[in-house]
C-alpha positions in Angstrom: -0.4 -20.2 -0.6 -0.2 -16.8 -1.8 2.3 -17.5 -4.4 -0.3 -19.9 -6.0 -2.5 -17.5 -6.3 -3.6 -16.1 -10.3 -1.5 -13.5 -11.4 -4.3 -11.0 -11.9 -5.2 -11.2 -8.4 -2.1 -11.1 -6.8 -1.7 -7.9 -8.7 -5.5 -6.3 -7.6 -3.8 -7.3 -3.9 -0.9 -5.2 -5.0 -2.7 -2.5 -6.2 -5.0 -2.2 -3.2 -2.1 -2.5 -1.1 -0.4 0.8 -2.6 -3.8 2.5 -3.2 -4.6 2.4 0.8 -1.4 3.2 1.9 -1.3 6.2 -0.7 -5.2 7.1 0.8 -4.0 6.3 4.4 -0.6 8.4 4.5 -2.7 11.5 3.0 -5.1 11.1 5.5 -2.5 11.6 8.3 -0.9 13.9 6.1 2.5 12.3 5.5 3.5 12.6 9.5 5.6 9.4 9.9 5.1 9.8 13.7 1.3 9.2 13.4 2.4 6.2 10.8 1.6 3.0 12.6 1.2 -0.4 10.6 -1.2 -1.5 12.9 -3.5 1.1 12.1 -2.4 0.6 8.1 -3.7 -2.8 8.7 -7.0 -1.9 10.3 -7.0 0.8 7.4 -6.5 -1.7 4.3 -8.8 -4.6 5.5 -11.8 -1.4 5.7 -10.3 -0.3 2.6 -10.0 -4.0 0.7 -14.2 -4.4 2.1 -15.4 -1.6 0.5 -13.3 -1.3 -2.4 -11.6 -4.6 -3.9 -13.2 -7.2 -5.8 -11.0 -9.4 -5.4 -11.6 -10.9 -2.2 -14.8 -12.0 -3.7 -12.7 -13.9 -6.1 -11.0 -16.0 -3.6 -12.0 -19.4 -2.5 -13.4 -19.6 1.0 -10.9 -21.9 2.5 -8.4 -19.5 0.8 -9.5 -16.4 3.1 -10.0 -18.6 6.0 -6.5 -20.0 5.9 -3.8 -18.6 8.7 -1.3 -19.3 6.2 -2.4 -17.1 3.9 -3.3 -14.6 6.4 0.5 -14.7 7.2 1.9 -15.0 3.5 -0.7 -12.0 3.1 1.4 -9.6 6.0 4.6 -10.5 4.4 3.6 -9.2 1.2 1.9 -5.9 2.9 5.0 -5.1 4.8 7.3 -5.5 1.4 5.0 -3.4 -0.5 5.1 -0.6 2.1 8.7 -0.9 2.5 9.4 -0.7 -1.6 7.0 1.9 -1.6 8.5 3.9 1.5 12.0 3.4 -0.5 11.1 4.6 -4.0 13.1 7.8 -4.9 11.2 10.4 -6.1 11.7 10.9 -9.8 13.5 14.1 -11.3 10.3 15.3 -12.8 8.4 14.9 -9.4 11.8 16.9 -7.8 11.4 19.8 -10.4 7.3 19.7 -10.0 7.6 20.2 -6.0 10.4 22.9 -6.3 8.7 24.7 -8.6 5.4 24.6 -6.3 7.9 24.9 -3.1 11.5 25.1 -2.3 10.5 24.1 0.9 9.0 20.6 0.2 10.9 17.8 0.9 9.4 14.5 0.3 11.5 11.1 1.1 10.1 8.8 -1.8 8.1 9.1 -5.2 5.1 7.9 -3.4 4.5 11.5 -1.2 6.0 13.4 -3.5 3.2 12.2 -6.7 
């Protein structure tokens, strides 16, 4: 179901994926203890009500499907784990050292 969604609104449900999680990992400063996906959850659904258009885009009977609810998670947790996996880039590396020998930051998302 979710693969049949249009391209331009699978990628607004991309972008609001990493634009929460960017938001919500600031927000509990970048502490991977406090980091639950429950609360990530809770965090983007606020985050998709307030912010995204495109839910208004999608057909009732689309947002009212457990499929796609399901399809939906699935594409959440990859997001967060291909974020959570991105190396930093060199020119983030320099930027942080140069602020902070100290820094250490485990993928390009934290360390932007």
């Amino acid at each position: 179901m979710y693969k049949q969604l249009p391209h331009g609104i699978k990628m607004k449900i991309s972008r609001s994926i990493m634009e929460s999680f960017k938001q919500y990992m600031s927000d509990i400063e970048w502490n991977v203890e406090k980091c639950k996906i429950e609360d990530y959850t809770e965090y983007w659904q606020r985050y998709v009500v307030n912010h995204s258009k495109w839910l208004d885009e999608l057909e009732e009977d689309v947002r009212q499907n457990p499929l796609f609810h399901e399809e939906l998670a699935i594409r959440i947790t990859e997001k967060v784990n291909q974020l959570l996996n991105e190396d930093p880039t060199e020119k983030q590396l320099e930027s942080l050292q140069e602020l902070d020998a100290s820094l250490l930051c485990t993928c390009k998302l934290e360390a932007e």
